[in-house]
N, C-alpha and C positions, 0 to 999 in steps of 0.2 A: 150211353155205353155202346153207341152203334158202331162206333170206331173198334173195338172187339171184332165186329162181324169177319173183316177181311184178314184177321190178325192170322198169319201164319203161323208161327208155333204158340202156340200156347202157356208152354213151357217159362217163357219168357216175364209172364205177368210176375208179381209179389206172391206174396200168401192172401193180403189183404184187397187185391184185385181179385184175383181168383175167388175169393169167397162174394167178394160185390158180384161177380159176372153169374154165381151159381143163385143167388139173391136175385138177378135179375131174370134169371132164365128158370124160375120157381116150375111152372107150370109144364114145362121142358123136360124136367128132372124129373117130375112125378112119372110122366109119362112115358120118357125109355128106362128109367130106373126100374118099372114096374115091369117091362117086357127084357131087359137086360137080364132081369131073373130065370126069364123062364129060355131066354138065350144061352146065358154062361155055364160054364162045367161050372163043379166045386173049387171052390170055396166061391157060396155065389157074393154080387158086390155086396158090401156093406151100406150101410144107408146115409154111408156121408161120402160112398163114391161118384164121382161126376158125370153120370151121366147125358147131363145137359148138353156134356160137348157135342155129342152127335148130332147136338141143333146146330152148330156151328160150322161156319163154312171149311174149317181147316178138315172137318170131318164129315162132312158133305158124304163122298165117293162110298164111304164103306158106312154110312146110316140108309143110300141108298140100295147097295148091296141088301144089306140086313133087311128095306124093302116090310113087307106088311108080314112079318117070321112072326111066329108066337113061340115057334120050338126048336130048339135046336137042328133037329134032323130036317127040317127047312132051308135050312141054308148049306151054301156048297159047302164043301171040304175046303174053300181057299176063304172062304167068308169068315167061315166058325174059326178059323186060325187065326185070324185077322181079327178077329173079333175079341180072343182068348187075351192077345198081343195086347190087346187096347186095354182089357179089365186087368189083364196085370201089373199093365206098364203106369196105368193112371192111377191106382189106388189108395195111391200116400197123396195124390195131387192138391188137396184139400187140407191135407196136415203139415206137410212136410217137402222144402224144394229138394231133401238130403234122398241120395242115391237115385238122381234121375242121371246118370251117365249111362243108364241102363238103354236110356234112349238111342245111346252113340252106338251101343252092340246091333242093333236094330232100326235101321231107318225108317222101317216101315210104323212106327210110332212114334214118329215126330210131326202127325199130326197130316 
C-alpha cells in the first residue's frame, strides 16, 4: 500500500481501500486517535474516526503543525481550526463516501 503514501486526496479511495489503508496504518491510528482526544472540542472523534490520516503525506503540514500538542490550548488558533475542519470534515470517512461535498465548501479539507 505504499502507493497511498503520495495520494493527494484521499477522498478518492472506495469505502473498501480506505478501510485496508486504516488496516494498514493500525498503529498510526492508536496513536493520534489517542492524542486527537485530548486535541479536539466536543463531540471528541469517535473510535472509528481516521486518524491515521495524519500519518499520511496528504496531511503531513497540519500533523506537523499539531507537532508534540497533548492539549488544545497548545496549538495556535489557526491550527486548532484546522484541526476542528479536519475532525469534522473526516468523520463519516470510514462509513460513508455520502455528503463529502462538504469538502468543496472548504478547501482547506481536501487533504
Amino acid at each position: 500500500m505504499d502507493t497511498h503514501d503520495f495520494l493527494a486526496d484521499p477522498r478518492t479511495l472506495t469505502l473498501d481501500q480506505r478501510q485496508a489503508l486504516r488496516a494498514r496504518y493500525t498503529r498510526e491510528q492508536d496513536l493520534w486517535l489517542d492524542r486527537l482526544r485530548g486535541l479536539a472540542e466536543d463531540p471528541k472523534p469517535a473510535d472509528d474516526f481516521p486518524a491515521f490520516l495524519l500519518a499520511t503525506a496528504p496531511f503531513r503540514h497540519l500533523a506537523e503543525r499539531i507537532g508534540n500538542a497533548r492539549e488544545a490550548r497548545e496549538l495556535s488558533v489557526e491550527t486548532a481550526d484546522e484541526l476542528e475542519w479536519f475532525v469534522r470534515g473526516y468523520a463519516s470517512y470510514l462509513r460513508t463516501r455520502d455528503g463529502e461535498d462538504v469538502f468543496k465548501r472548504n478547501p482547506r479539507l481536501t487533504g
